[in-house]
Structures are given as C-alpha cells and as structure tokens.
C-alpha positions as CSV (number, residue, x, y, z in Angstrom):
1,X,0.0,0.0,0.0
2,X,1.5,3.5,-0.8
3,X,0.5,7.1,-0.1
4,X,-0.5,7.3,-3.8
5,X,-2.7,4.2,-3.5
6,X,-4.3,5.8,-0.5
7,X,-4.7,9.5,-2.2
8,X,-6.3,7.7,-5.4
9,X,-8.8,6.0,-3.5
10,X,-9.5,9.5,-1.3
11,X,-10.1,11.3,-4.9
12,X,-12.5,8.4,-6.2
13,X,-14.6,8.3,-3.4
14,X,-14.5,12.2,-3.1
15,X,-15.7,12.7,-6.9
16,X,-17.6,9.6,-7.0
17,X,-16.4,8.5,-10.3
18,X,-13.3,6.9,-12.1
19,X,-13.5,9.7,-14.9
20,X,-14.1,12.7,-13.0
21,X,-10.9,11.7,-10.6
22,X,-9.1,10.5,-13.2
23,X,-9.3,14.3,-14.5
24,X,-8.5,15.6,-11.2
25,X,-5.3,13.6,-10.8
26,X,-3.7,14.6,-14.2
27,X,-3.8,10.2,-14.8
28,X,-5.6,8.4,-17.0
29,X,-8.5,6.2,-16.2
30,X,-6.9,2.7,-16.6
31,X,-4.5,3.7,-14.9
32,X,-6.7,5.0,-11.5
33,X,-8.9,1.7,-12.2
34,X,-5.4,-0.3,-12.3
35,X,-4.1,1.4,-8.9
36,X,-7.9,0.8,-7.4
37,X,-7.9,-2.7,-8.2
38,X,-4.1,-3.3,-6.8
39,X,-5.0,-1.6,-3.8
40,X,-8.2,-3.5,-3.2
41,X,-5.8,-6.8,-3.3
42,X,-3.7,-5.8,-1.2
43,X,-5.6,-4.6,1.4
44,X,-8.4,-8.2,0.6
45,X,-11.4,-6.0,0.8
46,X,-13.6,-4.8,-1.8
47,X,-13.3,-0.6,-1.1
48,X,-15.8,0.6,-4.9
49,X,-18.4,-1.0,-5.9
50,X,-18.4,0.1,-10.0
51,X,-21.7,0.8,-11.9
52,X,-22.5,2.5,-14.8
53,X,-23.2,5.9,-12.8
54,X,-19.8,5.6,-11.0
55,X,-18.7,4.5,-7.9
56,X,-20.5,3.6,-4.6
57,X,-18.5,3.2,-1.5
58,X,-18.8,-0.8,0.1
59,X,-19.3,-0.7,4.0
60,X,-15.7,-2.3,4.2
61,X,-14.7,0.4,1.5
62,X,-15.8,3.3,4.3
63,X,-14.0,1.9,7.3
64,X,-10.8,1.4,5.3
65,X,-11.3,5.2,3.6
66,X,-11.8,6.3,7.5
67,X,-8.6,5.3,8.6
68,X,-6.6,6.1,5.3
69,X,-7.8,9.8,5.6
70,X,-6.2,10.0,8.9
71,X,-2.9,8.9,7.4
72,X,-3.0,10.7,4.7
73,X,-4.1,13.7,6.9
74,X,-0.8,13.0,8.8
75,X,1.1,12.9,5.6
76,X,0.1,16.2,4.9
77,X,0.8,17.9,7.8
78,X,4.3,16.3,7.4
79,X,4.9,17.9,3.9
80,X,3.5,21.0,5.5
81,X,6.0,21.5,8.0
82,X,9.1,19.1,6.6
83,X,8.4,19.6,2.5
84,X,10.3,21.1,0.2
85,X,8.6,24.6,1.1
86,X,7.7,23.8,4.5
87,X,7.2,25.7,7.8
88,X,9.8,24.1,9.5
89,X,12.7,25.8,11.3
90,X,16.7,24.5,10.7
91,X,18.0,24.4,14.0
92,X,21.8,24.6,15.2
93,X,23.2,24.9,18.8
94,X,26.9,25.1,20.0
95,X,27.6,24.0,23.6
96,X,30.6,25.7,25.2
97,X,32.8,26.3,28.0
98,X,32.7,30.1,29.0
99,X,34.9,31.8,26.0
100,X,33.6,35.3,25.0
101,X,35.3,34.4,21.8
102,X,33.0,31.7,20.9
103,X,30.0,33.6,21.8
104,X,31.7,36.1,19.4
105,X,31.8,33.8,16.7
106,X,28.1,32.5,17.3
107,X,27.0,36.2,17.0
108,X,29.2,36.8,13.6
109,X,27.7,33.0,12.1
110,X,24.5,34.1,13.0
111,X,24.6,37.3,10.9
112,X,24.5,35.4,8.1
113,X,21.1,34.1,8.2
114,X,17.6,35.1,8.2
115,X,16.5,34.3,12.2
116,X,13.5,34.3,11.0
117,X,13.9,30.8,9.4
118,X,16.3,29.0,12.0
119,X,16.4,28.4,15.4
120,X,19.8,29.3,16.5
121,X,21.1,27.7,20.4
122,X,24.3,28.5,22.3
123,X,24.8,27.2,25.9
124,X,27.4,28.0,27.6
125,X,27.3,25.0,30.0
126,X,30.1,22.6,32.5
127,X,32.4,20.9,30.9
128,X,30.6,17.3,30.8
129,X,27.5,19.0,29.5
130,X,29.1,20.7,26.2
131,X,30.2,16.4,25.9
132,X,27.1,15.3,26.3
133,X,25.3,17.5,23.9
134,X,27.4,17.5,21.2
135,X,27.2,13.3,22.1
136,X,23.5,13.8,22.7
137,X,23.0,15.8,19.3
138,X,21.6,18.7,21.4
139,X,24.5,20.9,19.9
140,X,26.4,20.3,16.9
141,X,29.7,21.8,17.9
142,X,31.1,21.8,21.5
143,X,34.0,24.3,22.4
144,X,36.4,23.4,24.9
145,X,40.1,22.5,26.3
146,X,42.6,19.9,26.2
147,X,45.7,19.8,28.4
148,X,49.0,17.6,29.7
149,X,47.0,17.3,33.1
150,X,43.5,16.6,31.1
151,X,43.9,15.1,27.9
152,X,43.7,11.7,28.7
153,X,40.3,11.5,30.6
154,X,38.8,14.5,28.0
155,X,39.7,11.6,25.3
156,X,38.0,8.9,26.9
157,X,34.8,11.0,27.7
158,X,34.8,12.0,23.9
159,X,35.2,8.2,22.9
160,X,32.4,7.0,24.8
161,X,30.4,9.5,23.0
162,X,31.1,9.0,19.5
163,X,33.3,12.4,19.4
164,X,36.4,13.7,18.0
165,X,38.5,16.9,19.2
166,X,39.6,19.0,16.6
167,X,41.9,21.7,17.7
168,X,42.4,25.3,16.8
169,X,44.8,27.2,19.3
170,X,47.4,26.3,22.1
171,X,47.9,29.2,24.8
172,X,49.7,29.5,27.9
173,X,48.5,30.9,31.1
174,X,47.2,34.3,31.6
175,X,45.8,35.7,34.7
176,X,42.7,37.4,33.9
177,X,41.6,40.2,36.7
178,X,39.6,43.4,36.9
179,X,41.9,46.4,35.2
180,X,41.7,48.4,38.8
181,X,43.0,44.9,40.3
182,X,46.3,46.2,42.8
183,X,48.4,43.3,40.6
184,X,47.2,44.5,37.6
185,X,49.6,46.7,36.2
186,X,52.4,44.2,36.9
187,X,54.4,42.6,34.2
188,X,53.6,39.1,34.9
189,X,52.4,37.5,38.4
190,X,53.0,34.3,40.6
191,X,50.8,32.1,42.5
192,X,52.6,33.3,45.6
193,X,51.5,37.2,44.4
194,X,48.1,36.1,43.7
195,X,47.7,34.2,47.2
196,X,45.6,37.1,49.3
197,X,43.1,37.2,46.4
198,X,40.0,34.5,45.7
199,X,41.0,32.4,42.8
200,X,37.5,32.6,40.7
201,X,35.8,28.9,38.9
202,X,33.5,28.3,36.9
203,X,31.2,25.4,39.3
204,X,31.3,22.2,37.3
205,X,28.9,20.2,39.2
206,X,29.0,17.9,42.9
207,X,32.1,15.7,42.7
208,X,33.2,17.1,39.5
209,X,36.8,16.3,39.1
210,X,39.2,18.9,38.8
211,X,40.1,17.2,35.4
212,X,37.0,19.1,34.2
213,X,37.4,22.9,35.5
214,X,38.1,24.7,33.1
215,X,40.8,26.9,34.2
216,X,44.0,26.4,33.2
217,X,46.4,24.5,36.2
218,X,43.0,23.6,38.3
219,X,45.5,21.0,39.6
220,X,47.2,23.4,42.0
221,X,46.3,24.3,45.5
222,X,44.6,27.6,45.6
223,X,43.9,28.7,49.4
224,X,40.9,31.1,48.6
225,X,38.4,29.9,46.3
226,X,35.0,31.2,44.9
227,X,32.7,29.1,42.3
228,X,30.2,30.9,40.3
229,X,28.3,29.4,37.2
230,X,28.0,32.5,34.5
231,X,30.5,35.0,33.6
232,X,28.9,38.0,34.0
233,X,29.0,37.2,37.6
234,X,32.4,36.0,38.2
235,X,32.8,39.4,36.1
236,X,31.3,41.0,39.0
237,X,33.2,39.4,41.8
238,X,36.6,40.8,39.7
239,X,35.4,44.0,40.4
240,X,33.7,43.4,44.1
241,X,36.2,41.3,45.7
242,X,39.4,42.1,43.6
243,X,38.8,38.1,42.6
244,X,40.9,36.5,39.8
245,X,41.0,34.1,37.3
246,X,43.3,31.6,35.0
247,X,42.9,31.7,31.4
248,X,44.3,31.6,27.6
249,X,44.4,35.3,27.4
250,X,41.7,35.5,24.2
251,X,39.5,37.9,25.7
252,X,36.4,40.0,23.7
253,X,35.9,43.5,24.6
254,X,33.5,44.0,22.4
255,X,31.4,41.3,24.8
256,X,33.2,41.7,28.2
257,X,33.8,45.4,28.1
258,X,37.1,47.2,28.4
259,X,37.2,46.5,31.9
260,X,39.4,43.7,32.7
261,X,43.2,42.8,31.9
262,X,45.4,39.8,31.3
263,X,48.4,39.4,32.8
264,X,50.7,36.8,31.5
265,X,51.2,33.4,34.4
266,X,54.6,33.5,35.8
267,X,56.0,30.1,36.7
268,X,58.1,29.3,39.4
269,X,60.3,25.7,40.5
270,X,56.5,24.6,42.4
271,X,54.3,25.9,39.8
272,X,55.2,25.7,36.6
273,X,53.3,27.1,34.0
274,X,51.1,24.7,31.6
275,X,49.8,24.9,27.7
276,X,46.0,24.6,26.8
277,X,44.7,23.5,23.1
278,X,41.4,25.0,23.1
279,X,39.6,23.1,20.1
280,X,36.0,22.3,18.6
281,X,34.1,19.0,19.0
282,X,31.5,17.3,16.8
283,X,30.4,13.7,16.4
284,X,33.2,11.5,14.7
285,X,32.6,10.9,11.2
286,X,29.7,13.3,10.1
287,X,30.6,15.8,8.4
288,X,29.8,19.2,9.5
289,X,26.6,21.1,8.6
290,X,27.1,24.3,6.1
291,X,25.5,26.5,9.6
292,X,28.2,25.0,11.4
293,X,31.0,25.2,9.1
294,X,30.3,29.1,9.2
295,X,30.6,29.1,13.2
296,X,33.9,27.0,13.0
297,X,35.4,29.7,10.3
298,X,34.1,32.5,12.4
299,X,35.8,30.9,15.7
300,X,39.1,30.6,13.4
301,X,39.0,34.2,11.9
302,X,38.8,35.6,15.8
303,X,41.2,33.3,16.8
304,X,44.0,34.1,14.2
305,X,44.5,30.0,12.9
C-alpha cells in the first residue's frame, strides 16, 4: 500500500467516479482503475463497488477510507512542515565552555542568516554537558580545552560519545583580573603574588573532578576559592572582591567590556606554568553542517588560525 494508493482511492470516493478523478489527478483512467484494483488486493477487501453511474463506497470500503484519511491527513501535515517549502525551522546549537570568543563567533555566524527561518542555540554549559550534547546531538559543535594534566580522561569521555577533538589554538596561562586589580599593572604574576586574592571557577557540578574545570592549572592548591556558574558574575566578583582568574588570554571586549586585563602566568620551581589546546568538537565521522561550518570559520577568523 502507498501514499498514492491511499490519495487515489481519497479522490475516487470524493468525486464519485473513475473519470471525473481520473481528470482531477492529471492520470488516465486505466491507470486509477489499475491502482484501485491493486489496492483493493492488497488490502483483501472490496473498497468501490463500480456501476454505470460511477462508484458507490462498500461498508468495508468506508471503514478502510476512515482510517486512510487519517494517514494521509498525517502525511500532509508532514509535507507541511518538513516539505520542500515547509514551515519548518533549521535548527543549530553550539555547547561551550565560557569563552567570549566563541559567543563572538556564534554572533558573527548568525549574521549570516535570516532568524526568522532558523532556530539558533548556544549554551554555555560545564564541561561534561558541552560532551554530552554534542554526544546527545543537542549541539552540533562543543568548544572546549585539552591539556598535559586533562587530555587523557577528555579523550576517553569523547570516545564513549562517538566524538572527535579538533583543535584550533594552544595558549599558555594568563591571569585574567579586573583592570583596577592592585596586581594588575604588573608585568607578569605568581601564584605566591596572587595568594591574598579568591582564585575565581566556573562550578562544574557535585564531585566534578578537577580534570573538568576549566581553568588552566586547576591541579594546583589555591587557598581562597569562589565558584560561580556565569561569567557576567564571576565578572562582577573581579570587580567586588578584587577576585581573579586563570585563562588563555583571548578575551572579547566588544562582549566583556574594556574593563578587565590579562596578565601573562609566571612560573616558578612549584608551579610551573602549563599549555591549553582550546579546540572544537563534533560527532566522529559526520561531516559538519554548512551552519556549522560558518561558526567553526568565524571561531578561526577571531582566533587568528
């Protein structure tokens, strides 16, 4: 049985006559008569009964046409919305650690489309959860960071999803702090310099391993410590609290404001200093969508690679 099947019989027992839905499906009669008469097989049920003033519809023929007009109802509203010029939305999401740069990005990839016809996503979101989206097909493309100290378990999390790391950028540390900061005109700083101010984290869950922060050298000790989930408020505890934070140094001020400094890490004998390779996700083997090919060249042209 096939949708056409089903749509001839719905136009014979609409017209109530081989000829007259012959004409109104562009076929010829034979043809309709042929597809009837297959259909009716099929199915084992007599669904016209033919006479020499058309059709009349047999009680089995009215059941079956009751239940065909559902589906082909359903059909419909599937062509509607899905179809060639249907109503439906393209949707595309990026998941994220918390880079202004790759909110940058999503804002210049988005420029390029008509909103009115997509349905654009970005989350900036814990470490684990820009893995499981991208795994989960929630997002297309995850943004985070591979180093010495997290590269091994980051790989096995990818694997059990079906993912693959491509990366775009290594970068040492930088400490990242409020421009009014009392360290923040020095030419580089130390963890021992840094020690009477709150070392500032983005909360990666209960338990969550410090393999997942994702501030660069979350394996050292750091006697004052404040979690926050969004940057706008760890932003805010920069400038409240004279709070700090470790990072690749790619900052956006046309996101984050002209506010707040980098000031490269300075390693010592107990602390030396450590490279990130801050990279894009996606599911291993599928090739990226044209939307998301945009965002990856729009993550690369702010990046410099």
């Amino acid at each position: 049985m096939t949708l056409q099947q089903i749509r001839y019989a719905l136009t014979v027992s609409e017209c109530g006559s081989m000829s007259r839905a012959a004409a109104e499906l562009f076929v010829t009669q034979s043809a309709l008569s042929c597809a009837i008469r297959d259909l009716e097989t099929e199915v084992g049920i007599t669904i016209f009964l033919r006479t020499g003033k058309g059709v009349s519809i047999t009680p089995d023929g009215t059941e079956f046409l009751m239940y065909a007009a559902r589906v082909y109802q359903q059909y419909e509203l599937l062509q509607e919305k899905y179809g060639k010029n249907g109503s439906v939305k393209r949707k595309f999401g990026v998941s994220t650690q918390h880079y202004s740069f790759a909110v940058k990005a999503f804002v210049e990839m988005v420029k390029h489309f008509d909103t009115l016809n997509f349905e654009f996503a970005i989350r900036e979101t814990k470490t684990l959860e820009v893995i499981s989206d991208v795994g989960g097909l929630k997002s297309e493309v995850g943004i985070l960071y591979k180093s010495e100290f997290n590269g091994k378990i980051i790989d096995r999390m990818l694997a059990e999803n079906g993912l693959e790391f491509l990366p775009l950028i290594k970068c040492r540390a930088y400490v990242y702090m409020w421009k009014n900061h009392p360290l923040a005109h020095e030419k580089s700083l130390s963890l021992e310099q840094l020690s009477e101010y709150p070392c500032l984290s983005f909360e990666q869950g209960d338990g969550a391993a410090s393999y997942f922060a994702e501030e660069i050298l979350s394996d050292r000790e750091y006697p004052r410590v404040i979690r926050s989930s969004d940057r706008a408020t760890q932003l805010n505890l920069m400038v409240g609290l004279n709070g700090y934070t470790l990072c690749s140094g790619i900052t956006c001020e046309e996101l984050n404001g002209e506010e707040y400094v980098t000031v490269p890490f300075r390693e010592d004998e107990e602390n030396r200093n450590s490279e990130m390779e801050i990279g894009y996700i996606r599911k291993r083997y599928s090739p990226l969508s044209d939307i998301a090919e945009i965002y990856v060249e729009e993550v690369k042209r702010y990046l410099g690679v």
